[in-house]
MIROTOR-663085 format. One record per residue: residue number from 1; residue in three letters; z negated, y, x of N, C-alpha, C in turn. Coordinates in steps of 0.05 Angstrom, whole numbers, plus 5000, padded with zeros to 4 digits. Layout:
<num:NUM&residu:ALA&n.c3:Z&n.c2:Y&n.c1:X&ca.c3:Z&ca.c2:Y&ca.c1:X&c.c3:Z&c.c2:Y&c.c1:X>
...
This chain:
<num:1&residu:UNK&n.c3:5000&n.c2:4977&n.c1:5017&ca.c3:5000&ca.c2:5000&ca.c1:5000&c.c3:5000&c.c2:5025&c.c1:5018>
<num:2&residu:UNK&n.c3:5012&n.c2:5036&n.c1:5016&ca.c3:5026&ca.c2:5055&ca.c1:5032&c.c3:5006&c.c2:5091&c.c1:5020>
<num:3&residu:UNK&n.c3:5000&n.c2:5085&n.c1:5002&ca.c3:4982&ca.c2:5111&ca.c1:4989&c.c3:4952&c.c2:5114&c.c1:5008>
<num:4&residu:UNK&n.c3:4939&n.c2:5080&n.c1:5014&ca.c3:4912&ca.c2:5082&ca.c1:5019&c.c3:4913&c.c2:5096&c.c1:5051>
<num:5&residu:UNK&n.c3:4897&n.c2:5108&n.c1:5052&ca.c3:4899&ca.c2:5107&ca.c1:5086&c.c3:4884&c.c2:5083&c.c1:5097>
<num:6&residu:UNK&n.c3:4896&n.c2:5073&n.c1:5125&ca.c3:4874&ca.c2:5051&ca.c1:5140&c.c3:4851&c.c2:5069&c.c1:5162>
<num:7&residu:UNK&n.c3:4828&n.c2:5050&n.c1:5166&ca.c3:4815&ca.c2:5062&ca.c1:5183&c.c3:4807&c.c2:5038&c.c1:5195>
<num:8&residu:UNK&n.c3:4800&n.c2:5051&n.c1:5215&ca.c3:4783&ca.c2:5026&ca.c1:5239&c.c3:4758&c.c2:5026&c.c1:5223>
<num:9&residu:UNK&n.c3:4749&n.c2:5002&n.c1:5233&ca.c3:4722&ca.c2:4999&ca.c1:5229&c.c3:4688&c.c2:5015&c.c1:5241>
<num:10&residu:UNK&n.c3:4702&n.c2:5022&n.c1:5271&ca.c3:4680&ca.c2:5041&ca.c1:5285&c.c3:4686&c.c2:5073&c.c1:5273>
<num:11&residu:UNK&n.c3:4703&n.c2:5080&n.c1:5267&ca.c3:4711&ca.c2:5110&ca.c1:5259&c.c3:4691&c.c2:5113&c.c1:5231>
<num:12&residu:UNK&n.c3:4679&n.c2:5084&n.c1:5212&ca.c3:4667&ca.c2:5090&ca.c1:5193&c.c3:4633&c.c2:5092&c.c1:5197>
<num:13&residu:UNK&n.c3:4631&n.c2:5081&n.c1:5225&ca.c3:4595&ca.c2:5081&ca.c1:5226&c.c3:4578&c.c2:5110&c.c1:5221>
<num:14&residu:UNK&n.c3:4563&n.c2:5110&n.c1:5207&ca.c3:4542&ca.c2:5127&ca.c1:5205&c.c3:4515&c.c2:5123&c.c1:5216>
<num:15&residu:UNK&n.c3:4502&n.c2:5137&n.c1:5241&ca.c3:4475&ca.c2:5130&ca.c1:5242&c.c3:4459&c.c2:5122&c.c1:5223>
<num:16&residu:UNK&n.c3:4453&n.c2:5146&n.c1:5196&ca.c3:4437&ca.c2:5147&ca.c1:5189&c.c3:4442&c.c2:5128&c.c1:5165>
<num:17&residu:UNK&n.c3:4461&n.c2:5122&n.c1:5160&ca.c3:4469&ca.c2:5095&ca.c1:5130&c.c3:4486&c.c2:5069&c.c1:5146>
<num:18&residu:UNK&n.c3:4469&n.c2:5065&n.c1:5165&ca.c3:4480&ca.c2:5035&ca.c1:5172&c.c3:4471&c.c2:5010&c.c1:5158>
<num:19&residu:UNK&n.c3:4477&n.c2:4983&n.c1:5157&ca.c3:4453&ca.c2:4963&ca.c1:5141&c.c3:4443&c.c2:4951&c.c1:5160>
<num:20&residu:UNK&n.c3:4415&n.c2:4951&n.c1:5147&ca.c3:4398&ca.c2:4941&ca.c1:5170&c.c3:4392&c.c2:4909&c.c1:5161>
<num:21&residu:UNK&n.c3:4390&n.c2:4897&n.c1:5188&ca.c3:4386&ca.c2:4865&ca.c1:5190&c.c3:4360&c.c2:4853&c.c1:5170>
<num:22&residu:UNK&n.c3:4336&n.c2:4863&n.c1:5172&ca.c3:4315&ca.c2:4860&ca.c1:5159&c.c3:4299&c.c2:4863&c.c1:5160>
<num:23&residu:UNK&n.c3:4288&n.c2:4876&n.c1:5126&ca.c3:4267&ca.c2:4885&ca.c1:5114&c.c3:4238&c.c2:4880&c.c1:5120>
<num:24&residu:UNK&n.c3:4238&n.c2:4855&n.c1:5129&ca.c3:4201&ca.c2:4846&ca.c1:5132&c.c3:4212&c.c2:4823&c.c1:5152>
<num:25&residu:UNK&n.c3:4193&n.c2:4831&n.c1:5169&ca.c3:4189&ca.c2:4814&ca.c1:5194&c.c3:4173&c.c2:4782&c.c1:5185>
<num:26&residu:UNK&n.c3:4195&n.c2:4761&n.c1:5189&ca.c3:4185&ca.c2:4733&ca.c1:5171&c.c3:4169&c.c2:4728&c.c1:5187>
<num:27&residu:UNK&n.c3:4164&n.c2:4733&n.c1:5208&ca.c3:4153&ca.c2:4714&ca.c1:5226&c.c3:4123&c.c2:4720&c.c1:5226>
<num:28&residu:UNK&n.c3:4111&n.c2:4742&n.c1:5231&ca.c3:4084&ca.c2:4747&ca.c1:5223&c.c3:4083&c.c2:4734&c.c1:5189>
<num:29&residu:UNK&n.c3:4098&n.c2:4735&n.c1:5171&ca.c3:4088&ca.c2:4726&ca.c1:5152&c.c3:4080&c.c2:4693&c.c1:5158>
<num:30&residu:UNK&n.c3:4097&n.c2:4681&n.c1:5170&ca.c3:4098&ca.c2:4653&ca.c1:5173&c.c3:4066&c.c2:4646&c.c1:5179>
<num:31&residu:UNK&n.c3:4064&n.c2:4665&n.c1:5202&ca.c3:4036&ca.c2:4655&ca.c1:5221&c.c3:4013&c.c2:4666&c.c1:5195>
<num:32&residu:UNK&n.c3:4018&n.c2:4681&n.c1:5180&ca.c3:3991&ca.c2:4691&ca.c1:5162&c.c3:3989&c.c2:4659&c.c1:5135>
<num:33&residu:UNK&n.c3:4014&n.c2:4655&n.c1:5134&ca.c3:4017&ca.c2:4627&ca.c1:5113&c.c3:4000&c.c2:4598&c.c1:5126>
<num:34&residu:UNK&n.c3:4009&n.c2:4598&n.c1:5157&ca.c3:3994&ca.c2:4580&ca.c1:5167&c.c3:3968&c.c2:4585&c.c1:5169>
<num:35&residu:UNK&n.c3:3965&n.c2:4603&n.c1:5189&ca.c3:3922&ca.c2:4608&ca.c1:5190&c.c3:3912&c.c2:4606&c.c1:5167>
<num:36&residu:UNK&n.c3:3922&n.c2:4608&n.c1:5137&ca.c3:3915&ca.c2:4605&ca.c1:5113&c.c3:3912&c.c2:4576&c.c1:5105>
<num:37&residu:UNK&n.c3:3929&n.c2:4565&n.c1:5108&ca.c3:3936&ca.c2:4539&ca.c1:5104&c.c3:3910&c.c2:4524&c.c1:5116>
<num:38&residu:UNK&n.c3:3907&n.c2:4525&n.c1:5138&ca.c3:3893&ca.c2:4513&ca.c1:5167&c.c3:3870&c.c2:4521&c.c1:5156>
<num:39&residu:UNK&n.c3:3850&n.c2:4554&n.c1:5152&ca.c3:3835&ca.c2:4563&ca.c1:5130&c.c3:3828&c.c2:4543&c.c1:5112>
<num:40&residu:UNK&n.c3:3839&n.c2:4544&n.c1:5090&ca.c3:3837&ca.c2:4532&ca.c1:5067&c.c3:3829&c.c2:4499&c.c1:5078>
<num:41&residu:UNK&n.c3:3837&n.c2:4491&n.c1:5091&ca.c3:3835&ca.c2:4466&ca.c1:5092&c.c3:3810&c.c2:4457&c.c1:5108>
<num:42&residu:UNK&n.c3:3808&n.c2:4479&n.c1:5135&ca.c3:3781&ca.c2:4475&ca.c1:5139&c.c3:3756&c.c2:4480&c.c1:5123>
<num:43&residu:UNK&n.c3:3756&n.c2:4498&n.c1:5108&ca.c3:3742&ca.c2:4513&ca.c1:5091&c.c3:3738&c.c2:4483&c.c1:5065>
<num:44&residu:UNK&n.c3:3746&n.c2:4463&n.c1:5058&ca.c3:3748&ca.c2:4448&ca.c1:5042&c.c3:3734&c.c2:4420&c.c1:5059>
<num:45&residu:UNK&n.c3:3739&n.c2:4418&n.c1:5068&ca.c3:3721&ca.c2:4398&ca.c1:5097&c.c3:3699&c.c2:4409&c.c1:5094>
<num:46&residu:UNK&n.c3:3683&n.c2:4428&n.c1:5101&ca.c3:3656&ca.c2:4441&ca.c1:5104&c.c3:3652&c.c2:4434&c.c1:5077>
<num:47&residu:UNK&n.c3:3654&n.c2:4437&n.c1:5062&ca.c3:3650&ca.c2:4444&ca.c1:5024&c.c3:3643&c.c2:4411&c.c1:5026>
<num:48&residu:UNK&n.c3:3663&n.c2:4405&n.c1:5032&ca.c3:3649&ca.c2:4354&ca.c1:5025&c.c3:3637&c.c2:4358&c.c1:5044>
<num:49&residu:UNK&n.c3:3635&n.c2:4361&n.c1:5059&ca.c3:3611&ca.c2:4350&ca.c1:5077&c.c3:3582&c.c2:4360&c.c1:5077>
<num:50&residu:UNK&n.c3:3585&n.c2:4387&n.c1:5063&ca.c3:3557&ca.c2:4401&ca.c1:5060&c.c3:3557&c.c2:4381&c.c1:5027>
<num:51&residu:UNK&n.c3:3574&n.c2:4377&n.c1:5013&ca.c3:3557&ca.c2:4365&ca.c1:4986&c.c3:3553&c.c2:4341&c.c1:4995>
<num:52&residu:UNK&n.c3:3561&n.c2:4323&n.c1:5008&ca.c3:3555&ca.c2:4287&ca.c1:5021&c.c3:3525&c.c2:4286&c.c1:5030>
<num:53&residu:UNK&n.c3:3517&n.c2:4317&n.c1:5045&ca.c3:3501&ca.c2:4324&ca.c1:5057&c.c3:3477&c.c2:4327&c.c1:5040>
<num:54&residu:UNK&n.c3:3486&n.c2:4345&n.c1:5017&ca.c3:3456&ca.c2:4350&ca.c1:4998&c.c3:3458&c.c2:4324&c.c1:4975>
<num:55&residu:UNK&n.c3:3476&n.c2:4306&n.c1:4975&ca.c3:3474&ca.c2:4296&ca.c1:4957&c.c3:3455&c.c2:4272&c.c1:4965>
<num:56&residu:UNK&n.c3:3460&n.c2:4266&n.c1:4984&ca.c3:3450&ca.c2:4234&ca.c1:5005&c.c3:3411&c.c2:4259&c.c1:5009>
<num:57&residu:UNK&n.c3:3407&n.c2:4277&n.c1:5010&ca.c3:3383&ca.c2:4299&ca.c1:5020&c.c3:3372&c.c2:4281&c.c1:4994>
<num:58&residu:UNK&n.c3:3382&n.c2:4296&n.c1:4961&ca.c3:3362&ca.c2:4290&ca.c1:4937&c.c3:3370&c.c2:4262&c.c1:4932>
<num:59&residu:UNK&n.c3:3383&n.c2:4242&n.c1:4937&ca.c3:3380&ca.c2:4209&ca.c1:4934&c.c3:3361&c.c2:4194&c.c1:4951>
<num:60&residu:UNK&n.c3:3350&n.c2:4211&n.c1:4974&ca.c3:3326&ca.c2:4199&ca.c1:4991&c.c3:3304&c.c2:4204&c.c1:4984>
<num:61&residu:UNK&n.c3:3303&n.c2:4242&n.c1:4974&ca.c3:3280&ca.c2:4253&ca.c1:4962&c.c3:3273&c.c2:4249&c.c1:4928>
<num:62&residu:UNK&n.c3:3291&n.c2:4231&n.c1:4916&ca.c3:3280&ca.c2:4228&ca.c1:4888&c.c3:3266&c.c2:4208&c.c1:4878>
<num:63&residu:UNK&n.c3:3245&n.c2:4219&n.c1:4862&ca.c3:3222&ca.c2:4220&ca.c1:4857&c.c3:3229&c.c2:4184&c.c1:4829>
<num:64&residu:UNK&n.c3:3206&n.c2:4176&n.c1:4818&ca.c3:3207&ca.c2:4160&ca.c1:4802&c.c3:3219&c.c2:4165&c.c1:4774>
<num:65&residu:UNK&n.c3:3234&n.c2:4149&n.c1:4758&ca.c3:3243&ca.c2:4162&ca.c1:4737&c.c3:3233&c.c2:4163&c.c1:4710>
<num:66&residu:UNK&n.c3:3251&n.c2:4181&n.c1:4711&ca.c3:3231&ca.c2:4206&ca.c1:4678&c.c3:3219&c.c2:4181&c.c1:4651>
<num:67&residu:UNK&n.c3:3235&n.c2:4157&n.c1:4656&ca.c3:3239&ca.c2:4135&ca.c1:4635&c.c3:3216&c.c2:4114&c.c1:4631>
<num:68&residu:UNK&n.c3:3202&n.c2:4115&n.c1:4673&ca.c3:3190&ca.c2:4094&ca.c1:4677&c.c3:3161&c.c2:4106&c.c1:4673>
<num:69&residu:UNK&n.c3:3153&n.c2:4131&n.c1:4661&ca.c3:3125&ca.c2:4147&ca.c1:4660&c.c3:3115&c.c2:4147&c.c1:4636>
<num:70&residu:UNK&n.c3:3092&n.c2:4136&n.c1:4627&ca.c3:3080&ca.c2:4131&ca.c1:4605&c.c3:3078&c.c2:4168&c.c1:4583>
<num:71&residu:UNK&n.c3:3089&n.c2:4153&n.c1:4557&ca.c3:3089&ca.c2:4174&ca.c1:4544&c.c3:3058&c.c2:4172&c.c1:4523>
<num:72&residu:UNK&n.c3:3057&n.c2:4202&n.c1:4524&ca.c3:3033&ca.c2:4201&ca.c1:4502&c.c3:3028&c.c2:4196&c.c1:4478>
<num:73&residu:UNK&n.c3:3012&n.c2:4177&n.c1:4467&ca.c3:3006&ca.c2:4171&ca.c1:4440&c.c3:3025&c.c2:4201&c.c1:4422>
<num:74&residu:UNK&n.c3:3012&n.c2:4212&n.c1:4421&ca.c3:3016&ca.c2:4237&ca.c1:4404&c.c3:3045&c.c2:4253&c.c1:4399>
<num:75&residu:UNK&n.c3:3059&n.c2:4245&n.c1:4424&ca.c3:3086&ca.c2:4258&ca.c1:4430&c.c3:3106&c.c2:4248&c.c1:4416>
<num:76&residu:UNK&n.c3:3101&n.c2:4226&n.c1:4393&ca.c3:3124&ca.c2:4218&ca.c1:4363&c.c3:3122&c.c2:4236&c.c1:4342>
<num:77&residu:UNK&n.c3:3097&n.c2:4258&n.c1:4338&ca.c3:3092&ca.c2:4272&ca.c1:4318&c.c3:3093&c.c2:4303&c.c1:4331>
<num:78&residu:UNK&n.c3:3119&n.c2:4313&n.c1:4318&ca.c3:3115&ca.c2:4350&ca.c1:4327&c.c3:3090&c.c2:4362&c.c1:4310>
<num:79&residu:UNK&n.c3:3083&n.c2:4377&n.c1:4331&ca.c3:3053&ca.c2:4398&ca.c1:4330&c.c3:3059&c.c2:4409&c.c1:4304>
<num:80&residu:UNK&n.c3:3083&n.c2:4422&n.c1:4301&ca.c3:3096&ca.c2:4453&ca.c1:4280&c.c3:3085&c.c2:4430&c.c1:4253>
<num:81&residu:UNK&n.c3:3069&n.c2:4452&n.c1:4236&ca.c3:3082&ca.c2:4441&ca.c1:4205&c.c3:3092&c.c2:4461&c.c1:4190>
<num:82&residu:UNK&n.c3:3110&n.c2:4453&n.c1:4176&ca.c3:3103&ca.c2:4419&ca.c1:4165&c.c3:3124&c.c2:4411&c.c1:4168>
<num:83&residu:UNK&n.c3:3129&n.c2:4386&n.c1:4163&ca.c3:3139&ca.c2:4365&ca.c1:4183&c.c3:3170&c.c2:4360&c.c1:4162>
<num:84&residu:UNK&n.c3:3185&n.c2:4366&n.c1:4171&ca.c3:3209&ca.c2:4375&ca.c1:4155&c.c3:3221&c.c2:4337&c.c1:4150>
<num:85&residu:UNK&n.c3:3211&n.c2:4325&n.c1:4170&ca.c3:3221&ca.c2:4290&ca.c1:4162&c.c3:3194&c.c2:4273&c.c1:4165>
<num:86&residu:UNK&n.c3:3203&n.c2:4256&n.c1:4151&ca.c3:3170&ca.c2:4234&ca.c1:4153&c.c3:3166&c.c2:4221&c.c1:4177>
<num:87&residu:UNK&n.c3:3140&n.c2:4227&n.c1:4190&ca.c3:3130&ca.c2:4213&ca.c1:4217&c.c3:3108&c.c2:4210&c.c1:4209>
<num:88&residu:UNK&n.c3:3104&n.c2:4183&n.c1:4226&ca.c3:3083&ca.c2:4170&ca.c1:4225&c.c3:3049&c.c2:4179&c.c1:4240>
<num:89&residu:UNK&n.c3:3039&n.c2:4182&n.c1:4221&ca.c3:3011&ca.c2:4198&ca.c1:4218&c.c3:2987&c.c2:4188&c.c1:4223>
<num:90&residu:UNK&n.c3:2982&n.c2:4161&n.c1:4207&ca.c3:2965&ca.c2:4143&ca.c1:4220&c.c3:2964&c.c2:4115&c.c1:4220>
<num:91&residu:UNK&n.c3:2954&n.c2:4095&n.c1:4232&ca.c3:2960&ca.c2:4077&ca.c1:4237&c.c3:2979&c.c2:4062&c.c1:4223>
<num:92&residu:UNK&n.c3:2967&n.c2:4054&n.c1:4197&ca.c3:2977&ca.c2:4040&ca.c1:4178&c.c3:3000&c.c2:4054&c.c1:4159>
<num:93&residu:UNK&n.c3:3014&n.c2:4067&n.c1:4167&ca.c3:3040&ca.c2:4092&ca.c1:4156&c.c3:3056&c.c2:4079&c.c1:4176>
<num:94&residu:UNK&n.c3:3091&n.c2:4061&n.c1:4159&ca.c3:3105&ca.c2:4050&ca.c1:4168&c.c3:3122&c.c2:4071&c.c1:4167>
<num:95&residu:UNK&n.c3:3123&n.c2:4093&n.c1:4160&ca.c3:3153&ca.c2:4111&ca.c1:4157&c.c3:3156&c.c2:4122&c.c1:4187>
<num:96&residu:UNK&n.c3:3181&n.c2:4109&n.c1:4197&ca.c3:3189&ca.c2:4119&ca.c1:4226&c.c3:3213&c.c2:4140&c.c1:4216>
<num:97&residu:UNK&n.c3:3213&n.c2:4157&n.c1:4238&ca.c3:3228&ca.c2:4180&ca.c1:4228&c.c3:3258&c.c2:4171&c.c1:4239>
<num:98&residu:UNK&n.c3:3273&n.c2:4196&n.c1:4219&ca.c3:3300&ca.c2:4185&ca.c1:4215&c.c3:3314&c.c2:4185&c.c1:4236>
<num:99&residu:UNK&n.c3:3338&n.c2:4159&n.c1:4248&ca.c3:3349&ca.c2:4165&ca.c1:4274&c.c3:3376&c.c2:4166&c.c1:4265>
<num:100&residu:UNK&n.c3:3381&n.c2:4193&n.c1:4247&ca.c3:3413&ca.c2:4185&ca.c1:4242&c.c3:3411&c.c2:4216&c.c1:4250>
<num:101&residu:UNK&n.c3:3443&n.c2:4221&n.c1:4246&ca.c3:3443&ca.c2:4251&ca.c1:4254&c.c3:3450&c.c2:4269&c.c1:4234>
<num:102&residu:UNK&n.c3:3436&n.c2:4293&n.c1:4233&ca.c3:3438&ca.c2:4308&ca.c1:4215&c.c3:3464&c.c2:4312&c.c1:4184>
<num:103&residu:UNK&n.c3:3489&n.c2:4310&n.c1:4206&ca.c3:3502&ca.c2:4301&ca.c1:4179&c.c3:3504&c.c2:4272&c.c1:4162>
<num:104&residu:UNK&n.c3:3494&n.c2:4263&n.c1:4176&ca.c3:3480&ca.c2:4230&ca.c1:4157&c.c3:3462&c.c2:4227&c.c1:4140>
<num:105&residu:UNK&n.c3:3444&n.c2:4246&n.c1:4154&ca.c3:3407&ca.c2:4250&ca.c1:4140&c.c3:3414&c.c2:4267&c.c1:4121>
<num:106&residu:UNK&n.c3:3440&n.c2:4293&n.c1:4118&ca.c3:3444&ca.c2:4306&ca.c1:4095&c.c3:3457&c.c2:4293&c.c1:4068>
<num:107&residu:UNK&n.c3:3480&n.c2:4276&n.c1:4078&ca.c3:3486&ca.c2:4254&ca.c1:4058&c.c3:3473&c.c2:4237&c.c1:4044>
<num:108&residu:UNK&n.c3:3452&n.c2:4221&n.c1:4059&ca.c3:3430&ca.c2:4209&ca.c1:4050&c.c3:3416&c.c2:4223&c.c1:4028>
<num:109&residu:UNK&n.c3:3406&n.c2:4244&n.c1:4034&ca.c3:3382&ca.c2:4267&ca.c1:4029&c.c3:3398&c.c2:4277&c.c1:3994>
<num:110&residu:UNK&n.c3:3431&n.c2:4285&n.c1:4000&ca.c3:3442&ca.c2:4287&ca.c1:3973&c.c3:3444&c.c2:4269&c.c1:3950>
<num:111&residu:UNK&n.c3:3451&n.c2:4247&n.c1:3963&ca.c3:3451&ca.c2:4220&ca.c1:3947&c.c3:3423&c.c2:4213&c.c1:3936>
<num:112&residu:UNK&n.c3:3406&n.c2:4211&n.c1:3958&ca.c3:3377&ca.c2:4211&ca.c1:3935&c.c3:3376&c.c2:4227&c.c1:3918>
<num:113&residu:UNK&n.c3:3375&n.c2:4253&n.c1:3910&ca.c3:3383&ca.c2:4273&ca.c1:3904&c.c3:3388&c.c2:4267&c.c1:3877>
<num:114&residu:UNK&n.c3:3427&n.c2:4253&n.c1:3878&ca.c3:3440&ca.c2:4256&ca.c1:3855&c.c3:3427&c.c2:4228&c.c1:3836>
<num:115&residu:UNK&n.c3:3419&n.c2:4206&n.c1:3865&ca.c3:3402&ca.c2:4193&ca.c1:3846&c.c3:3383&c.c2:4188&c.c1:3827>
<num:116&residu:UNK&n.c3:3366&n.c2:4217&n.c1:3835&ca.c3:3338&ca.c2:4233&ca.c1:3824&c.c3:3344&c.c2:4237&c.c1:3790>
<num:117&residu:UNK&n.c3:3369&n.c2:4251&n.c1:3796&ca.c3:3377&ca.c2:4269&ca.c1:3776&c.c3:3392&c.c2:4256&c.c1:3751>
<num:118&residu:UNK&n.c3:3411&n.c2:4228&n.c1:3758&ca.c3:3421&ca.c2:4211&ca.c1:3747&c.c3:3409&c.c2:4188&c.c1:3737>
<num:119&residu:UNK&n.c3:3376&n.c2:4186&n.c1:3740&ca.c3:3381&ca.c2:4168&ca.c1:3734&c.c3:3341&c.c2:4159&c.c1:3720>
<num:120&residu:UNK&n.c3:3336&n.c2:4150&n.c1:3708&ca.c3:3303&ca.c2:4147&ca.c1:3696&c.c3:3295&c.c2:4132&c.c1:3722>
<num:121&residu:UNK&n.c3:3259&n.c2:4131&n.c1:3713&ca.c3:3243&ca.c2:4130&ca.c1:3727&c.c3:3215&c.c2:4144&c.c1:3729>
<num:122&residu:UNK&n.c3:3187&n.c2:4131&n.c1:3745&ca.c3:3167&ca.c2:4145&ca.c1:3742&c.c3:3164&c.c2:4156&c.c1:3763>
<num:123&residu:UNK&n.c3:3150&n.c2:4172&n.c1:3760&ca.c3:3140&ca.c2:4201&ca.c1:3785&c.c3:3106&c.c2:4200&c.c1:3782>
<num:124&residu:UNK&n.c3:3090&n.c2:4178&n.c1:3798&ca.c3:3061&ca.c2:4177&ca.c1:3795&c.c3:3060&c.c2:4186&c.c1:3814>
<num:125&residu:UNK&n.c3:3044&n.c2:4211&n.c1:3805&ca.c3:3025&ca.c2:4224&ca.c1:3827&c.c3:3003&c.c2:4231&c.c1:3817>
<num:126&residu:UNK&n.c3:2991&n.c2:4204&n.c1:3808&ca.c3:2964&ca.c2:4211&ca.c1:3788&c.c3:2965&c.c2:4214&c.c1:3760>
<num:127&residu:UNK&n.c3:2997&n.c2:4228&n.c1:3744&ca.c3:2993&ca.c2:4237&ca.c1:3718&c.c3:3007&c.c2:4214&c.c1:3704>
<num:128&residu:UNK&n.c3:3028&n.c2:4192&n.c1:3725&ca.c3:3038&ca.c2:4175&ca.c1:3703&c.c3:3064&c.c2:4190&c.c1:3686>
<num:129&residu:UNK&n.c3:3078&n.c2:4201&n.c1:3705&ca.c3:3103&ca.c2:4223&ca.c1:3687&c.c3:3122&c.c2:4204&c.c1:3689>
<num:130&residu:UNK&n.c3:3145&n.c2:4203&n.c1:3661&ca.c3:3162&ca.c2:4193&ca.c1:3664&c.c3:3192&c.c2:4214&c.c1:3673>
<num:131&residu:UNK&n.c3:3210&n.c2:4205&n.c1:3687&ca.c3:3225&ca.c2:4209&ca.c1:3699&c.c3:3255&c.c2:4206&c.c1:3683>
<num:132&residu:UNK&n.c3:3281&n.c2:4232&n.c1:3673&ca.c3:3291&ca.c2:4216&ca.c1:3660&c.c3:3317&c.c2:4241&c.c1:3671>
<num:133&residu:UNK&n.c3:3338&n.c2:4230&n.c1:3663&ca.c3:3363&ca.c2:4240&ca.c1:3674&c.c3:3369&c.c2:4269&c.c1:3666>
<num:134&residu:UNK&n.c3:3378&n.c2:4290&n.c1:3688&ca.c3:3379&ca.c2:4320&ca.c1:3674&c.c3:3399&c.c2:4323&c.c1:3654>
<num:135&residu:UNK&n.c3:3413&n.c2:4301&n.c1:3648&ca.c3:3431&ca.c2:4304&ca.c1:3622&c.c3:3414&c.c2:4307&c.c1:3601>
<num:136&residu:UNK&n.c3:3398&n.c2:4281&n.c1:3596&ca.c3:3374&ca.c2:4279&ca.c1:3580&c.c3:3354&c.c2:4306&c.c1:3574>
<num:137&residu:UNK&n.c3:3350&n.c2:4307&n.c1:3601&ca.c3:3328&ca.c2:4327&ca.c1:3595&c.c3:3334&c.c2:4357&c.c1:3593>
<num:138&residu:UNK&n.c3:3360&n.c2:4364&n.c1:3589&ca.c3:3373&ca.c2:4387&ca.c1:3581&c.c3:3378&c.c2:4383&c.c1:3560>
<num:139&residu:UNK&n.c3:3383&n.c2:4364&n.c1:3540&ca.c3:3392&ca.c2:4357&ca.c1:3512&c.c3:3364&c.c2:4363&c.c1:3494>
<num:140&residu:UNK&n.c3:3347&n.c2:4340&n.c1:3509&ca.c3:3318&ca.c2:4352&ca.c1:3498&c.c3:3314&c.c2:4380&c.c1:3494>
<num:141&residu:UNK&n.c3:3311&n.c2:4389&n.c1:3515&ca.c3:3309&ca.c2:4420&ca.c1:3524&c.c3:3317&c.c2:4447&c.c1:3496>
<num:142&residu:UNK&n.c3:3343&n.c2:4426&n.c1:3498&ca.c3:3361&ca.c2:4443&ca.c1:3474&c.c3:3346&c.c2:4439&c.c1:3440>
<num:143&residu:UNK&n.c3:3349&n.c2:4424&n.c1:3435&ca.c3:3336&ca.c2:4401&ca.c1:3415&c.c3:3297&c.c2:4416&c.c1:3411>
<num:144&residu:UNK&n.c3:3289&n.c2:4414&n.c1:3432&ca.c3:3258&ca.c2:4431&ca.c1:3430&c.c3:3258&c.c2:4459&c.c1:3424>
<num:145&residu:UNK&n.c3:3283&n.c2:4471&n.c1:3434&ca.c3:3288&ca.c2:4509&ca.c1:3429&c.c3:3299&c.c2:4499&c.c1:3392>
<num:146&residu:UNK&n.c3:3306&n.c2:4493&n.c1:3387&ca.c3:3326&ca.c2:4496&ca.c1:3369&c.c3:3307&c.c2:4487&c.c1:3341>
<num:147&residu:UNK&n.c3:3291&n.c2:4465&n.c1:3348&ca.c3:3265&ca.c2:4455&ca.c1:3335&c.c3:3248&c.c2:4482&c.c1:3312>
<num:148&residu:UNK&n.c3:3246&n.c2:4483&n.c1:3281&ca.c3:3237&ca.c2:4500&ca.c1:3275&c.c3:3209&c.c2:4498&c.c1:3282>
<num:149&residu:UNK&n.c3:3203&n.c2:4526&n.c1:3286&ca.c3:3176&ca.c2:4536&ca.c1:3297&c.c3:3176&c.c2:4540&c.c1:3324>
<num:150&residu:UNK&n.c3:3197&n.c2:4535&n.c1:3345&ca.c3:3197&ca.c2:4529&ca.c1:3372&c.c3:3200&c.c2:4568&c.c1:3375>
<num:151&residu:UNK&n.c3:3183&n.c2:4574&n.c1:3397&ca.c3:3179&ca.c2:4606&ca.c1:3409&c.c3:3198&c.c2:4602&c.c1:3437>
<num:152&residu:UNK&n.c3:3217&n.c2:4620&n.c1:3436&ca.c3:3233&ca.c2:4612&ca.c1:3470&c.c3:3222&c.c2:4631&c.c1:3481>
């Protein structure tokens, strides 16, 4: 093409806009990646060997276990009352307290409950009361308001 002009290649150098070879010197990075490396790894050696160290320290120095030390009479019954589950009080009282877990003991605890409420039965606590289903005893209920002469 006969329009472009040609030029040499040295006629185009500029001091100040030449390209330069490179940006960051690899080689100090290299050596900072290794002493890190080398670092880290010694630094991880000390760490097992100081825990091998304390661990073998409290397996020489430990004491008898918590399992094999007589517990006290008293320590089946919490101090606090009142006593939110049944424990055993004195000798002849077979109720051992409950070993299920809370959402079991609440299931339980409902079901007696609906059984209470569903179903007859006596309630002696001295007076000899009879016990009878809250269907029942809301019909009554109704039946005694409704009764002439009854005052609500």
């Amino acid at each position: 093409m006969p329009e472009h002009l040609h030029y040499n290649e040295d006629d185009l150098f500029n001091r100040e806009t030449h390209h330069e070879k490179s940006d960051v010197p690899i080689r100090p990075l290299f050596i900072f990646i290794a002493i890190f490396v080398v670092f880290s790894f010694a630094t991880h050696f000390v760490l097992y060997a100081m825990y091998k160290k304390f661990a073998n320290i409290e397996r020489d120095n430990r004491g008898p276990d918590l399992t094999s030390m007589a517990k006290p009479k008293d320590l089946n019954v919490p101090q606090n009352q009142p006593l939110l589950q049944p424990f055993q009080r004195e000798e002849h009282d077979v109720r051992p307290p409950y070993h299920n877990t809370p959402v079991t003991d609440l299931k339980d605890m409902r079901a007696a409950e609906d059984k209470a409420l569903t179903s007859y039965g006596w309630v002696d606590q001295g007076k000899g009361v009879v016990h009878v289903p809250i269907a029942v005893a809301k019909e009554l209920a109704v039946q005694r308001l409704n009764a002439p002469g009854a005052t609500p």
